[in-house]
VOGU-3710 file (C-alpha; in Angstrom, 3 decimals, decimal comma):
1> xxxxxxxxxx> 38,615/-16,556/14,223  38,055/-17,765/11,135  37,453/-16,149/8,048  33,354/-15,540/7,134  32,906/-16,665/3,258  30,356/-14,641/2,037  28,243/-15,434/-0,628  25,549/-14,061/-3,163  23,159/-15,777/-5,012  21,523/-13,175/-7,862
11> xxxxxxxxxx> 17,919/-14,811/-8,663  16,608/-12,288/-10,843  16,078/-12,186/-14,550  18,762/-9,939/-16,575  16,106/-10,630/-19,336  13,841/-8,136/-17,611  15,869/-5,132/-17,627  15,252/-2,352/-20,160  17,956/-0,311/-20,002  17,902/2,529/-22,564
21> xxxxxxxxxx> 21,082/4,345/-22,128  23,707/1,713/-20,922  24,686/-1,867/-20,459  23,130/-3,992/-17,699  27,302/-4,226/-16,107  27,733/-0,761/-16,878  25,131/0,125/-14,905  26,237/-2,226/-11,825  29,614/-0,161/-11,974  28,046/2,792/-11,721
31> xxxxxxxxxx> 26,578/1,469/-8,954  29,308/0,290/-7,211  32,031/3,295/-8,514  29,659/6,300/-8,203  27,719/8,125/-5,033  24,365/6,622/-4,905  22,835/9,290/-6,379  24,937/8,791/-10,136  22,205/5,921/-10,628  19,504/8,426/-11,251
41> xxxxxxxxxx> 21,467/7,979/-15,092  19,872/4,498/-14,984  17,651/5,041/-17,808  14,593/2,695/-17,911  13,343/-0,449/-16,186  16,003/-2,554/-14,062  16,743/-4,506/-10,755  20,713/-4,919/-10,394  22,789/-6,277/-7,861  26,395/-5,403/-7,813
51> xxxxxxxxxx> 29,269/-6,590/-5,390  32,746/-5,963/-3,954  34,239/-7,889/-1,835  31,784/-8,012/1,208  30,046/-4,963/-0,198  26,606/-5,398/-2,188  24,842/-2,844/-3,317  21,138/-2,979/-5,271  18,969/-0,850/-6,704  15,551/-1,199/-8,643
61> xxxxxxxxxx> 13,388/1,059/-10,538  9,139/1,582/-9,482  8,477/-1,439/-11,715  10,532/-4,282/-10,739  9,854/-5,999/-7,534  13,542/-7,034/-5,735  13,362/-8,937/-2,938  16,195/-10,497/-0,626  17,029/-12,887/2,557  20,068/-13,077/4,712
71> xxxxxxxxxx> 20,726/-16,660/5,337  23,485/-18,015/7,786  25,822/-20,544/7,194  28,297/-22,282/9,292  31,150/-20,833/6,683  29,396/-17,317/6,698  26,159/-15,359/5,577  24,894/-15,816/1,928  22,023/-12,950/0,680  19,577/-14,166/-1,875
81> xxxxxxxxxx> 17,865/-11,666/-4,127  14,881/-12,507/-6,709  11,721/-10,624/-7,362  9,424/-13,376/-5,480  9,053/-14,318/-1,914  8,557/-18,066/-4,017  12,001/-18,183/-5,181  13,821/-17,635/-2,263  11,995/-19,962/0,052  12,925/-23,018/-3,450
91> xxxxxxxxxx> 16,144/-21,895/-3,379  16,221/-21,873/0,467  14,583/-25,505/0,870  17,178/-26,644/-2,348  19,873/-25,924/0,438  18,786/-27,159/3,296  18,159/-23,913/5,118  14,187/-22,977/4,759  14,209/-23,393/8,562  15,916/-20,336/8,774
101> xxxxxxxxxx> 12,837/-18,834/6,413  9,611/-16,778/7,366  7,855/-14,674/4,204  8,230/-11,772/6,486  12,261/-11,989/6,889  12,587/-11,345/3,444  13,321/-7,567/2,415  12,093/-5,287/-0,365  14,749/-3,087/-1,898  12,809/0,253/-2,123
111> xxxxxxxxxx> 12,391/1,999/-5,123  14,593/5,059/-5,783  16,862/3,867/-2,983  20,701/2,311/-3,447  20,498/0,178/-0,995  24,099/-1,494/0,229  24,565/-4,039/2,572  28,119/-5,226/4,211  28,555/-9,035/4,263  30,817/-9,062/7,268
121> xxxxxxxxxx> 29,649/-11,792/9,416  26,635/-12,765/12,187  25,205/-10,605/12,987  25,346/-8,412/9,632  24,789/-4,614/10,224  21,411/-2,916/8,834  21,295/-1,769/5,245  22,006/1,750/4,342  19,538/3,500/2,296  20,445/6,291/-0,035
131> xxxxxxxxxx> 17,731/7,704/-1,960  18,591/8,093/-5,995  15,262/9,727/-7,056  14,645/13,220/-5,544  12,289/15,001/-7,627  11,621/19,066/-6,558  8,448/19,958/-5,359  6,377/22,551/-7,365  8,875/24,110/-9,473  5,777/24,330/-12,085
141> xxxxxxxxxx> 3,763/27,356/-12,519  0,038/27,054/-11,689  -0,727/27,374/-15,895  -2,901/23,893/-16,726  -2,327/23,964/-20,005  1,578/24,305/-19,643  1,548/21,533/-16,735  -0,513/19,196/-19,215  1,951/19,921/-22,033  5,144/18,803/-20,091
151> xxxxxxxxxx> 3,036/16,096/-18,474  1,952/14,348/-22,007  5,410/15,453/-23,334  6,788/13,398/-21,013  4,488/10,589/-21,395  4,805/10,494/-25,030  8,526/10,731/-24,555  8,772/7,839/-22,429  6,416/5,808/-24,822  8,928/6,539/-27,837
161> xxxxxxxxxx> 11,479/5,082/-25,949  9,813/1,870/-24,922  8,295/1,237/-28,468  11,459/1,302/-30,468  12,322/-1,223/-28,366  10,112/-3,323/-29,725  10,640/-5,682/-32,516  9,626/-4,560/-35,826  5,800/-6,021/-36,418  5,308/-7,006/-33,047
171> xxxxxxxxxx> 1,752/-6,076/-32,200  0,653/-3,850/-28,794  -2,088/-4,081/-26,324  -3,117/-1,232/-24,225  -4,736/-2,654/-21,341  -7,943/-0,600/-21,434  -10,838/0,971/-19,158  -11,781/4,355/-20,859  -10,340/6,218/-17,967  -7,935/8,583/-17,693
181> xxxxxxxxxx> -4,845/6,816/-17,502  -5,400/4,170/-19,831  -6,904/6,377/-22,228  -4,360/9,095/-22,493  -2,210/5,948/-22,228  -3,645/4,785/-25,513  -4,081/7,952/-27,261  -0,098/9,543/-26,320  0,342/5,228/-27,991  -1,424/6,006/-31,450
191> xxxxxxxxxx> 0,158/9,254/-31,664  3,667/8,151/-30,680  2,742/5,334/-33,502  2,070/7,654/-36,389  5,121/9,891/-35,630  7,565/6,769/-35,718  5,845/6,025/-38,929  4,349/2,398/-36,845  1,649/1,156/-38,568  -1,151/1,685/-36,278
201> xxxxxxxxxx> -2,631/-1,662/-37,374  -0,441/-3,498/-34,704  -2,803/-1,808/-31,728  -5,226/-3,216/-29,974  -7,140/-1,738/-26,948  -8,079/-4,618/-24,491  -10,900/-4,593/-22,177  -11,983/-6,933/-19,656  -15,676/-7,608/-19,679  -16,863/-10,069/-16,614
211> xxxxxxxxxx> -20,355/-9,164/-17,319  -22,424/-6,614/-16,936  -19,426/-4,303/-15,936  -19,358/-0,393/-17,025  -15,861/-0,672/-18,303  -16,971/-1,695/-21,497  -19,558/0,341/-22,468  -17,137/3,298/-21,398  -14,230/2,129/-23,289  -16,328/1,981/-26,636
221> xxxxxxxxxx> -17,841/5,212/-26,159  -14,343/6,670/-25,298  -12,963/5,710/-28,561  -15,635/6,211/-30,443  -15,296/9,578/-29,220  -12,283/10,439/-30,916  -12,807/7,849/-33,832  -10,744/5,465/-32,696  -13,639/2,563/-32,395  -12,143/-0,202/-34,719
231> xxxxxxxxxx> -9,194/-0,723/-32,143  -11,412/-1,962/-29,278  -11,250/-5,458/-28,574  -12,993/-7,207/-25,237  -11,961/-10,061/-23,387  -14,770/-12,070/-21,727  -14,167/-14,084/-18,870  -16,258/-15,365/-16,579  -17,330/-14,062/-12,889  -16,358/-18,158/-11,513
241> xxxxxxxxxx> -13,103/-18,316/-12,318  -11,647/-15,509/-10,365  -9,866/-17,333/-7,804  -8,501/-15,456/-4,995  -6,166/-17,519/-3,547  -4,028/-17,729/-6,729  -4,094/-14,459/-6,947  -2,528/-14,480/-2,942  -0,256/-16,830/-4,703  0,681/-14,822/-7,713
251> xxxxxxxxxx> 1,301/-11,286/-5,855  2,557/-12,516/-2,735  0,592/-10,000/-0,574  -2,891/-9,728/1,249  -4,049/-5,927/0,902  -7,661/-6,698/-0,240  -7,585/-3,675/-3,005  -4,317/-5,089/-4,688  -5,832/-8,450/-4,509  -8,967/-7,383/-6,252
261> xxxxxxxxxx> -7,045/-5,117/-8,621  -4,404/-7,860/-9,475  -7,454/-10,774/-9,998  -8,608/-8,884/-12,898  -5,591/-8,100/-14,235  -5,074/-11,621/-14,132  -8,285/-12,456/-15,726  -7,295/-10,378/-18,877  -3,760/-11,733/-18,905  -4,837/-14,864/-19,137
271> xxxxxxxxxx> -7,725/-14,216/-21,754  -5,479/-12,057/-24,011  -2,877/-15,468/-23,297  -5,795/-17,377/-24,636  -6,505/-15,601/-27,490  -3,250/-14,863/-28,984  -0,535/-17,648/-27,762  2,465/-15,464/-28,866  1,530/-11,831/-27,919  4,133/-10,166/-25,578
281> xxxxxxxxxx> 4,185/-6,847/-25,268  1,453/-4,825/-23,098  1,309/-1,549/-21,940  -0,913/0,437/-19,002  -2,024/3,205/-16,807  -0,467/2,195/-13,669  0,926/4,500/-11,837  -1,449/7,769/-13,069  -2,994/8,150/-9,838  -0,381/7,762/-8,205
291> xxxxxxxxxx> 0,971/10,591/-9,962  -2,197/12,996/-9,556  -2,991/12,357/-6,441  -5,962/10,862/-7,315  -7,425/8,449/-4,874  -10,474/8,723/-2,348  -8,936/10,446/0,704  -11,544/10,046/2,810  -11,394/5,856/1,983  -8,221/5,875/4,438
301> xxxxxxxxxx> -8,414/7,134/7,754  -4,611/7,819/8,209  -4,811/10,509/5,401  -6,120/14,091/4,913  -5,660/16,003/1,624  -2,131/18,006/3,469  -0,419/14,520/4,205  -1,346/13,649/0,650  0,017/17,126/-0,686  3,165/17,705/1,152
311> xxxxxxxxxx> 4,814/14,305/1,332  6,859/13,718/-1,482  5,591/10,704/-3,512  3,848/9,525/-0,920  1,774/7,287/-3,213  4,392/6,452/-4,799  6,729/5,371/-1,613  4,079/5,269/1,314  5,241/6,940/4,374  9,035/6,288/2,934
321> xxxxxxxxxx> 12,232/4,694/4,271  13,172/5,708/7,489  9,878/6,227/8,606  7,676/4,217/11,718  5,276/2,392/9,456  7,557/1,702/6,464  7,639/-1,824/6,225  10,597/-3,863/5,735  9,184/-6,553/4,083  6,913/-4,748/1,747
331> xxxxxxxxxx> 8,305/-1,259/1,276  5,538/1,170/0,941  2,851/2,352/-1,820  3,205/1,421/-5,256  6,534/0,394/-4,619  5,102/-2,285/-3,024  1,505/-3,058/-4,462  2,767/-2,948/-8,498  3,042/-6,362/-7,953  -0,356/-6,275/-8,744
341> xxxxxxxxxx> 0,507/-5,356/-12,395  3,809/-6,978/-12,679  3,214/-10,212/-11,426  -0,128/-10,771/-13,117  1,844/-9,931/-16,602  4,970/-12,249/-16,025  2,289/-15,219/-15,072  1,327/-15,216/-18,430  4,671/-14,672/-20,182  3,729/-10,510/-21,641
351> xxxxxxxxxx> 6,342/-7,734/-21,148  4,689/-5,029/-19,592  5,291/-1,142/-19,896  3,747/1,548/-16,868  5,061/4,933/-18,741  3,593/6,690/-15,755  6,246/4,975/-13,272  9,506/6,519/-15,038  10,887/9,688/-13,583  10,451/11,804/-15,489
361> xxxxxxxxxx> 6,765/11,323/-15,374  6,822/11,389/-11,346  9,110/14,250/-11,802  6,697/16,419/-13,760  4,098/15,274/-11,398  5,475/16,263/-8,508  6,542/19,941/-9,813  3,012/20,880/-10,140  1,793/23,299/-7,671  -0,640/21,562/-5,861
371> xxxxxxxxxx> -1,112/23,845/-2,685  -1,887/26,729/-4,872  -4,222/24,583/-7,371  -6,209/23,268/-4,776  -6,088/25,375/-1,792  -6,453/22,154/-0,004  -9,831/21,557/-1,341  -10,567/17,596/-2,039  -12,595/18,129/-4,374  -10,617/20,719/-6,436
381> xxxxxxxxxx> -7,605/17,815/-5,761  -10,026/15,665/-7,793  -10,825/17,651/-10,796  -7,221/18,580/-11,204  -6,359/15,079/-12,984  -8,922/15,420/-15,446  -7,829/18,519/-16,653  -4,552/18,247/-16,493  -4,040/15,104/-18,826  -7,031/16,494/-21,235
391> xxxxxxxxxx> -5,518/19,846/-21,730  -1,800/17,606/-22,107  -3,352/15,309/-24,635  -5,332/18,140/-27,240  -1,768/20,045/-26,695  0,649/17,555/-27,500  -1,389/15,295/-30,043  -4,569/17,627/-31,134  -7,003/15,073/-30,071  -9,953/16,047/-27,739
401> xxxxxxxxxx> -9,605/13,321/-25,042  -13,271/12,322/-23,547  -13,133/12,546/-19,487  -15,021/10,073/-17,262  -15,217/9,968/-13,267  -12,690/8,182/-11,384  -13,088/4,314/-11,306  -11,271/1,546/-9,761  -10,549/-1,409/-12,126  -11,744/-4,034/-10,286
411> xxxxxxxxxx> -14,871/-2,130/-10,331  -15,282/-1,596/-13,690  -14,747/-5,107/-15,408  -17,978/-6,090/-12,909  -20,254/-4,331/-10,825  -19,155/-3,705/-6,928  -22,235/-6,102/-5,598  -21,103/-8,856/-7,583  -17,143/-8,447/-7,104  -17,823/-8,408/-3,338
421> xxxxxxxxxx> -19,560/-11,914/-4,127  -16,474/-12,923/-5,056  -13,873/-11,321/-3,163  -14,837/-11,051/0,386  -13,117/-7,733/1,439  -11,309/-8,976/4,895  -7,304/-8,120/4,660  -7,173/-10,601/8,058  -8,287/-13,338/6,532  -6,248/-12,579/3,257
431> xxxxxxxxx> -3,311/-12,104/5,312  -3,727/-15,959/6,798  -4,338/-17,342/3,471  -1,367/-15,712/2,319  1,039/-17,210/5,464  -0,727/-20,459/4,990  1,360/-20,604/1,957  4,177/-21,366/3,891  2,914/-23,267/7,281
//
């Protein structure tokens, strides 16, 4: 038989990666040199593909998306990688082979996975997944105040980090709500600021304000709370021109709370965009609940507060790889639905920065004791996020952080009855909008 050619076509932006610690091909021969494991030294944001001979090998961090398809050709296979569904089927149709194409043949690379694929001919062998990221389970003791300090340590860490990668005089928007997240988001910012000796003055707090929405009145008595009033700024946009099918578009998915989610982070992407043509850099929360545990339980049926508890990351990773209802195409929990933050951001040409999605925030989060916390109680689950970050932020920057209850974005730039006007909760017909795309 003849020889199979393989061949790899690498889609992605290298512009995207934010590597702190090495180069972007140092990395990929760690990657290729090292046990899977070695690329937990990967410090920062990335998606890299690396290759030998018939062996590939990628990894990503939580906040790049990395997709790729396995395409046949008569001289042998050739695997596509990008972070959109969007660019492979252009790239596919450029070629002549988008009849081989179907959105859900494409793969997601998991997050905290090496995942290595042999190019060896038709058909090609399943991937092999070897997790990178395996944080110890509560290795904390059950002492709030200690857990908030290494939680905001960390935060504050990770913030340094990103912001002298920044240009000098290059401003900074916090995308805003008051809550938790954002807010010790913003506040860990300011302080992180002031210690670098960064003139405050290039912070902004951005809210989105779609009328008559609690987010804003929250946000302004948040910072006027700790004095920090003069750095809110709103962005008004109006109720009509949410559009959900370019949102379908934009984050190639149909689960009707990342939809929702990802329209208004569209809507203040594109208002900020509006506003100030040449601002790039934004930073957010995502990624804090995550963290803490902190969504309604009882909102999904497959759940109780011990699944929630015991599964490592589970927000983070969904049920994992390996698992019956880990899905191929879309991986699983925020590795799959931070397209609702990433895509949004790279629409409208900003570099976005989720502190809470490094490791060493996850890590911290997932030493905490929860069992003995909690004792299993959802409500003492709830709580715990609250006072964890507040006692983290007076520790680590002296400022008493104000505490509201738990709110959903998409809820907050709008009230629920009107958002439901416009975004018709149905994931079905989501779903068909979203494969109409490509009928």
């Amino acid at each position: 038989m003849e020889e199979y050619i393989e061949r790899v076509v690498d889609l992605l932006d290298p512009g995207t990666n934010r590597i702190y610690n090495l180069t972007a091909d140092a990395a990929r021969e760690l990657l290729l040199n090292h046990p899977a494991e070695a690329a937990r030294q990967i410090e920062g944001s990335f998606a890299l593909i690396a290759r030998r001979g018939k062996t590939v090998v990628m990894a990503r961090s939580l906040d790049r998306p990395m997709r790729y398809f396995l395409a046949k050709r008569q001289a042998g296979p050739v695997l596509v990688v990008a972070d959109r569904i969007d660019v492979i089927y252009e790239w596919l149709r450029s070629e002549g082979l988008v009849a081989q194409f179907h959105p859900s043949y494409t793969r997601m690379v998991p997050a905290h996975y090496v995942v290595e694929l042999q190019l060896i001919g038709c058909p090609d062998p399943d991937p092999k997944h070897t997790r990178f990221f395996d944080p110890a389970p509560a290795l904390l003791p059950g002492d709030r105040d200690e857990i908030g300090r290494a939680y905001i340590g960390a935060l504050t860490n990770e913030i340094s980090k990103f912001l002298q990668t920044v240009p000098d005089r290059e401003p900074l928007g916090v995308c805003f709500s008051g809550g938790i997240d954002s807010g010790s988001v913003f506040l860990a910012t300011y302080h992180v600021m002031r210690k670098l000796g960064v003139s405050p003055a290039r912070l902004k707090a951005f809210v989105l304000d779609l009328g008559n929405g609690p987010d804003l009145q929250q946000a302004r008595a948040f910072l006027d709370a700790v004095g920090l009033g003069l750095f809110l700024e709103p962005i008004e946009a109006a109720a009509s021109e949410l559009d959900v099918n370019e949102t379908i578009r934009l984050i190639e998915d149909y689960k009707p709370l990342d939809v929702e989610s990802a329209t208004m982070a569209a809507a203040l992407c594109r208002g900020i965009r509006a506003r100030y043509p040449e601002w790039r850099f934004l930073i957010d929360g995502d990624g804090g609940d995550e963290n803490l545990k902190d969504y309604p339980i009882e909102e999904n049926p497959e759940l109780t507060i011990r699944s929630v508890i015991n599964n490592q990351m589970l927000y983070q990773e969904g049920w994992g790889v390996g698992k019956i209802k880990h899905s191929l195409t879309y991986s699983g929990g925020l590795s799959r639905s931070y397209t609702r933050t990433y895509a949004p951001g790279r629409r409208y040409g900003f570099e976005g920065f989720s502190p809470f999605l490094q490791p060493a925030l996850i890590a911290v989060a997932e030493a905490i004791p929860f069992v003995e916390l909690t004792g299993y109680d959802v409500p003492r689950l709830y709580d715990l996020k609250g006072e964890i970050v507040s006692r983290g932020i007076a520790a680590v920057t002296g400022m008493k952080m104000p505490v509201f209850p738990k709110r959903r974005f998409q809820h907050g730039a709008m009230p629920e009855t009107a958002l439901r006007k416009q975004l018709p909760y149905r994931e079905a017909e989501y779903r068909k909008r979203f494969l109409s795309l490509y009928s």
